[in-house]
DSSP file (Angstrom, degrees, kcal/mol; ACC not computed):
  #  RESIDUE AA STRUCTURE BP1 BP2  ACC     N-H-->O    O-->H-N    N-H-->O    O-->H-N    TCO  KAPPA ALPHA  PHI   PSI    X-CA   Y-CA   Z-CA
    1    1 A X              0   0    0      0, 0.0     3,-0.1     0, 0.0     2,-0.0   0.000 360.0 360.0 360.0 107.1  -42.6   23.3   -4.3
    2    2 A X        -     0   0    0      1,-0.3     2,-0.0     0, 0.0     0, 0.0   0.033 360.0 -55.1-110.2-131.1  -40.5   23.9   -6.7
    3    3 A X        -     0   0    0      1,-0.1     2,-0.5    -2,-0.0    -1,-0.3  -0.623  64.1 -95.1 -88.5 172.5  -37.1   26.2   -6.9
    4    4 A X        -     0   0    0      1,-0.1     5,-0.1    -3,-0.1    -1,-0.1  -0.707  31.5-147.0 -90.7 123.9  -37.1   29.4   -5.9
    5    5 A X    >>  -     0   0    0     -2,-0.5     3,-2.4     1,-0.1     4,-1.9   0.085  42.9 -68.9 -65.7 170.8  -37.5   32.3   -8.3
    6    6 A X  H 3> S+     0   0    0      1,-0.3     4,-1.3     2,-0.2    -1,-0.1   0.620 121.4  47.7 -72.4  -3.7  -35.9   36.0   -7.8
    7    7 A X  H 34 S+     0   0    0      2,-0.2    -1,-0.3     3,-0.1    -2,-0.1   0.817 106.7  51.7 -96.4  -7.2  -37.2   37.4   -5.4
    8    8 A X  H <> S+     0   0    0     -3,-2.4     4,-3.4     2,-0.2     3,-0.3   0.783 111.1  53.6 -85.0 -20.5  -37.0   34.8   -3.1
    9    9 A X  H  X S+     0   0    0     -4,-1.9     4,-1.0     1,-0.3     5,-0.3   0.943 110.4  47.9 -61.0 -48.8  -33.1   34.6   -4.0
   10   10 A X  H  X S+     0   0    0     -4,-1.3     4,-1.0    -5,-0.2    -1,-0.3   0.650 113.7  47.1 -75.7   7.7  -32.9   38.2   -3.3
   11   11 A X  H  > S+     0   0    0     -3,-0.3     4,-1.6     1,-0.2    -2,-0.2   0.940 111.9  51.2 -73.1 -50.4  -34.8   37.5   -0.1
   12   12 A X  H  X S+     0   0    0     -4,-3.4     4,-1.1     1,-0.2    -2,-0.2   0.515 111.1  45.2 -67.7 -19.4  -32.6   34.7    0.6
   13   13 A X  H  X S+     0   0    0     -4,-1.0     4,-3.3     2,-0.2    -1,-0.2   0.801 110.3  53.2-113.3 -41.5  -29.4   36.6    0.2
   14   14 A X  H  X S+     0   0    0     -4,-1.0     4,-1.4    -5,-0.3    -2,-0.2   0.925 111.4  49.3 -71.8 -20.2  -30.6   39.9    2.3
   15   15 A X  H  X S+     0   0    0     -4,-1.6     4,-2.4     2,-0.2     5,-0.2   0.949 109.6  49.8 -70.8 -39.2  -31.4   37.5    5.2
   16   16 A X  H  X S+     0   0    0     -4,-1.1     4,-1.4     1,-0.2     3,-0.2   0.959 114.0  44.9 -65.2 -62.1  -28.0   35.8    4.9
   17   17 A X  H  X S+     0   0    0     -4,-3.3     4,-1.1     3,-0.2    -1,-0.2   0.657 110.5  55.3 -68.5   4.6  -26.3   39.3    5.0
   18   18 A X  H  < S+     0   0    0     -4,-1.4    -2,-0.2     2,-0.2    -1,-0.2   0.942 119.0  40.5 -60.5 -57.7  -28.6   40.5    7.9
   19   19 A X  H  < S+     0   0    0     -4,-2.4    -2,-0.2     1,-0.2    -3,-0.1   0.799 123.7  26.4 -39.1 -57.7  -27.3   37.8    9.4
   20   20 A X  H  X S-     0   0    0     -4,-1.4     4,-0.7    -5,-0.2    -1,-0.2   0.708  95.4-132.6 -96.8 -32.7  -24.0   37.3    8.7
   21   21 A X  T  <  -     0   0    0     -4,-1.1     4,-0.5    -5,-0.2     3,-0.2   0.111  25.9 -80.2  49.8 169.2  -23.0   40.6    8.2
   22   22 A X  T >> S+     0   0    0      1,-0.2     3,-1.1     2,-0.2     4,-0.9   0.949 126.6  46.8 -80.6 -53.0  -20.6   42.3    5.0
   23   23 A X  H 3> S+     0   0    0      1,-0.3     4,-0.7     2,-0.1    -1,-0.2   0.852 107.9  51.1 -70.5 -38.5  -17.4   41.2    6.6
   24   24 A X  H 3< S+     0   0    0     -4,-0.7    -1,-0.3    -3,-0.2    -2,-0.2   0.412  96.3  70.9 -79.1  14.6  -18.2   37.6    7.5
   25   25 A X  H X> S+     0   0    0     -3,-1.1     3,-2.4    -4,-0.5     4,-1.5   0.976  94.3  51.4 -62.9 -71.6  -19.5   36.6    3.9
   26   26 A X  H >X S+     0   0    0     -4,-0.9     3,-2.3     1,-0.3     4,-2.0   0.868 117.5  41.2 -42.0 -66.4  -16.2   36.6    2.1
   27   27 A X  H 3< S+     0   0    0     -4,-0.7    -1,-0.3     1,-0.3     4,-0.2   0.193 109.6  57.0 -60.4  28.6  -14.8   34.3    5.0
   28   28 A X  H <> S+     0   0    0     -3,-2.4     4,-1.1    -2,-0.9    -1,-0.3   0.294 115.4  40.9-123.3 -19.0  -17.9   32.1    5.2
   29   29 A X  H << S+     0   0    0     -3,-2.3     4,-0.5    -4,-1.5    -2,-0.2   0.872 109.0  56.1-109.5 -11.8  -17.2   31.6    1.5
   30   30 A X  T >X S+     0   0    0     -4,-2.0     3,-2.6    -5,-0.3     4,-1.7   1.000 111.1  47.1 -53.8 -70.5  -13.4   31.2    1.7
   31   31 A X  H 3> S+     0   0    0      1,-0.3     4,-0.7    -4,-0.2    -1,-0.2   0.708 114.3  44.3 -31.6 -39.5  -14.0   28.4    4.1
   32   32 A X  H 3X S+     0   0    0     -4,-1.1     4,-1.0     1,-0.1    -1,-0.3   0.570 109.6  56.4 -91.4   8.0  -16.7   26.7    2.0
   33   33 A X  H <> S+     0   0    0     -3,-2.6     4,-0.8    -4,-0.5    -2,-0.2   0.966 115.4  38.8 -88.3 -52.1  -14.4   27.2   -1.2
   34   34 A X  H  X S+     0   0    0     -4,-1.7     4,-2.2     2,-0.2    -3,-0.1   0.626 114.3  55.0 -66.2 -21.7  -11.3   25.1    0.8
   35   35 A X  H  X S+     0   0    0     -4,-0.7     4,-4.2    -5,-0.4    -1,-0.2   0.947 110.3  43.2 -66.2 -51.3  -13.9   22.7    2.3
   36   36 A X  H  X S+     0   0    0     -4,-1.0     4,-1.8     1,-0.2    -2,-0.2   0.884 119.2  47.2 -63.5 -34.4  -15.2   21.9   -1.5
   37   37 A X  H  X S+     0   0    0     -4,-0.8     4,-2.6     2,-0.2     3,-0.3   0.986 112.8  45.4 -67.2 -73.6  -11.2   21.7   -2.6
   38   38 A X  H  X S+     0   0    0     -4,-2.2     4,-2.4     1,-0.2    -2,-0.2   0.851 111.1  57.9  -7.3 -70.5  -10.1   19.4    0.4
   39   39 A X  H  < S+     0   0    0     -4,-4.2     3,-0.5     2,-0.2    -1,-0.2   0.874 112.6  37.0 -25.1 -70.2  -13.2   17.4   -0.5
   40   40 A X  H >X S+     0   0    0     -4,-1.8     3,-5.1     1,-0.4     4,-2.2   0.920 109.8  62.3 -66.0 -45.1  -12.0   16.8   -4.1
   41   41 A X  H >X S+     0   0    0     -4,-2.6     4,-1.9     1,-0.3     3,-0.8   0.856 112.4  37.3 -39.7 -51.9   -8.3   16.4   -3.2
   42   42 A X  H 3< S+     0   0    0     -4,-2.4    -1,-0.3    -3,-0.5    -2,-0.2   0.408 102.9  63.6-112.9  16.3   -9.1   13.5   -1.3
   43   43 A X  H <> S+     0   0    0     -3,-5.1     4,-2.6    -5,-0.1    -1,-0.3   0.587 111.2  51.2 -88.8 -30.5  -11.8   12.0   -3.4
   44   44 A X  H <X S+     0   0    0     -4,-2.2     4,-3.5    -3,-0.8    -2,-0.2   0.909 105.9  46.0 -56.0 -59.6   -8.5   11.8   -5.9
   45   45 A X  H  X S+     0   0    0     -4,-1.9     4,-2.0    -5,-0.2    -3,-0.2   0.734 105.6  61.4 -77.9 -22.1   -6.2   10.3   -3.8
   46   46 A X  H  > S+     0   0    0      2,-0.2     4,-2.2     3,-0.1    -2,-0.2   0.998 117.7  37.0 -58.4 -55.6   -9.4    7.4   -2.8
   47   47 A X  H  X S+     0   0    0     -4,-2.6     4,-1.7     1,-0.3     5,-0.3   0.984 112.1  53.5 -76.8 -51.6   -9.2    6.5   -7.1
   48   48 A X  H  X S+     0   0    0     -4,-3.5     4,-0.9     1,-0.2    -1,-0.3   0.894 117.9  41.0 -65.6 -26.5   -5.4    6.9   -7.3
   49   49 A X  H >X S+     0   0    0     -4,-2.0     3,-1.3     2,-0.2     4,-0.9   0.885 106.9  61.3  12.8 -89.8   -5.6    4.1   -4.2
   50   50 A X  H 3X S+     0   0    0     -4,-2.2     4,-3.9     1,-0.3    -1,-0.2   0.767 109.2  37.3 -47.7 -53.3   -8.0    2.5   -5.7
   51   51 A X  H 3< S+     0   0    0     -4,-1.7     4,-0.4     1,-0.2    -1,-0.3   0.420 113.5  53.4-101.2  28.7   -5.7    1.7   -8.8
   52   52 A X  H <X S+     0   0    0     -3,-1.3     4,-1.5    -4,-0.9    -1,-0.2   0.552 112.8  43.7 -82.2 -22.7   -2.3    1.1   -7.0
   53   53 A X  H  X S+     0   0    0     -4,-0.9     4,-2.5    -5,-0.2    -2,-0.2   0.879 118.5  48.6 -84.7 -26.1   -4.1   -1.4   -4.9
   54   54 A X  H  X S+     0   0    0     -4,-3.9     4,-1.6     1,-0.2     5,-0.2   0.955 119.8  43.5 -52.4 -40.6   -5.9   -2.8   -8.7
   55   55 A X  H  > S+     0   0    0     -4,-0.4     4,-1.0     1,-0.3    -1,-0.2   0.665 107.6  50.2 -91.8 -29.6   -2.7   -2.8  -10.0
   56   56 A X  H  X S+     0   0    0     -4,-1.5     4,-0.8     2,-0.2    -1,-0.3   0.735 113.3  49.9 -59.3 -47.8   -0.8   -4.3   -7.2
   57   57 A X  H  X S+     0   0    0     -4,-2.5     4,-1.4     2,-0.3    -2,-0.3   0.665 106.8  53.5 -69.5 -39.1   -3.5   -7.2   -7.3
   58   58 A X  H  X S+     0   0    0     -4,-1.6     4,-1.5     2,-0.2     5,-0.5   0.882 110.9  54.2 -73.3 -50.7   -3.0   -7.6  -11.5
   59   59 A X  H  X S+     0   0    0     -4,-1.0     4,-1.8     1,-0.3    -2,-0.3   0.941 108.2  47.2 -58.9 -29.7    0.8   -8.0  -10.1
   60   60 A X  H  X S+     0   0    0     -4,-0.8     4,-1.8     1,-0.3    -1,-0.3   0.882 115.2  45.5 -88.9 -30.9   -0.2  -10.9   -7.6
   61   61 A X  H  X S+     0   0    0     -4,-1.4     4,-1.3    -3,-0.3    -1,-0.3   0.525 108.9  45.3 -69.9  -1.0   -1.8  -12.6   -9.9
   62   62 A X  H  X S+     0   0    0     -4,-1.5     4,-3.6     2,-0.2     5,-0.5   0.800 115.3  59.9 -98.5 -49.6    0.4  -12.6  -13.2
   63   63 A X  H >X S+     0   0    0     -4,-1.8     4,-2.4    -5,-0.5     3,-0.5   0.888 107.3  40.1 -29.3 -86.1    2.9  -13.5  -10.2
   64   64 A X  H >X S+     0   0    0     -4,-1.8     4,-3.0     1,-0.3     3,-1.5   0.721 114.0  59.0 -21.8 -69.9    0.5  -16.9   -9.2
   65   65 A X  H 3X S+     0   0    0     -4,-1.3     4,-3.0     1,-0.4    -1,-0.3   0.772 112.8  37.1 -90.2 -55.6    0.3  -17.4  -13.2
   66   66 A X  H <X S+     0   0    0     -4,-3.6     4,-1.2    -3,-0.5    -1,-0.4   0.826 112.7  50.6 -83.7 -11.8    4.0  -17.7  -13.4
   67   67 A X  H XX S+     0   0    0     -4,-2.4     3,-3.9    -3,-1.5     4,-1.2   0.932 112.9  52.4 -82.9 -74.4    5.0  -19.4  -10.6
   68   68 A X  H 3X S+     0   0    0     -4,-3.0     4,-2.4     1,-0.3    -2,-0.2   0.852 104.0  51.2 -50.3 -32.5    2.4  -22.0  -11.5
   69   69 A X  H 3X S+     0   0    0     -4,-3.0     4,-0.8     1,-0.2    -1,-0.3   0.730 110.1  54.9 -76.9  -2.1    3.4  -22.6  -15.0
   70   70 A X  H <X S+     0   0    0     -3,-3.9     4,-1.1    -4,-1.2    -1,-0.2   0.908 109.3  48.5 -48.5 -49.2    7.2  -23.2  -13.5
   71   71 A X  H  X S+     0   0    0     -4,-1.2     4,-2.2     2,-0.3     3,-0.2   0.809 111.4  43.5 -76.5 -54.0    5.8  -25.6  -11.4
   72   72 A X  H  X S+     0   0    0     -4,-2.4     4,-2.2    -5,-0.4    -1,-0.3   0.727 114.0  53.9 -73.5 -32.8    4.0  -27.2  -14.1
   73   73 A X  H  < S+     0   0    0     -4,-0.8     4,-0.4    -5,-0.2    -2,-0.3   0.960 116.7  38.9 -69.0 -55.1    7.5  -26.8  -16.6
   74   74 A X  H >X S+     0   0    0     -4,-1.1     3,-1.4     1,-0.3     4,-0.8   0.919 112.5  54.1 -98.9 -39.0    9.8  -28.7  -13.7
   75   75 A X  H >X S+     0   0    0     -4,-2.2     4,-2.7     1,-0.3     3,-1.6   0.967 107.7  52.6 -49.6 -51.0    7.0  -31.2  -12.8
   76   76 A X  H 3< S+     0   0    0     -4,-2.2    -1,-0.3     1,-0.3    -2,-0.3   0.527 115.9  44.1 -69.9  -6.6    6.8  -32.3  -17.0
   77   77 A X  H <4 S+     0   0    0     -3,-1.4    -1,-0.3    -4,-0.4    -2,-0.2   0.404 102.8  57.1-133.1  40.7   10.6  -32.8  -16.8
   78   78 A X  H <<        0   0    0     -3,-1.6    -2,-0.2    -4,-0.8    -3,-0.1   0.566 360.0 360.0 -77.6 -53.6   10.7  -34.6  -13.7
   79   79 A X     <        0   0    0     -4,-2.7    -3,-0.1    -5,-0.3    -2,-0.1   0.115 360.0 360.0 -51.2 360.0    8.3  -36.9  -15.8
């Protein structure tokens, strides 16, 4: 089976307005155009997250990094 050629697309498209009728098409595609938008929007806000939480995590460690080489500074003139 492979895709379907043009006449089954125009098959496919009079059964869908049979269906559906003229007037609900345009809102059946408004609705899936805001669904696909939604989608991305919030596939967006998952990566910008992703690299405040990356970026937040590079902060906690350069944090560790300095605290320990304080540590290490006060201990060597304790010594």
């Amino acid at each position: 089976m492979g895709m379907p050629g043009g006449m089954e697309w125009i098959l496919i498209a009079l059964v869908v307005l049979l269906l559906f009728g003229g007037k609900k098409i345009p809102e059946l595609a408004k609705g899936l155009g805001s669904g696909i938008k939604n989608f991305k929007n919030a596939v967006k806000e998952d990566e910008k997250e992703e690299e405040v939480a990356k970026a937040d995590k590079a902060d906690e460690i350069e944090d560790k990094k300095t605290k320990t080489a304080s540590v290490d500074t006060e201990d060597s003139k304790k010594a």
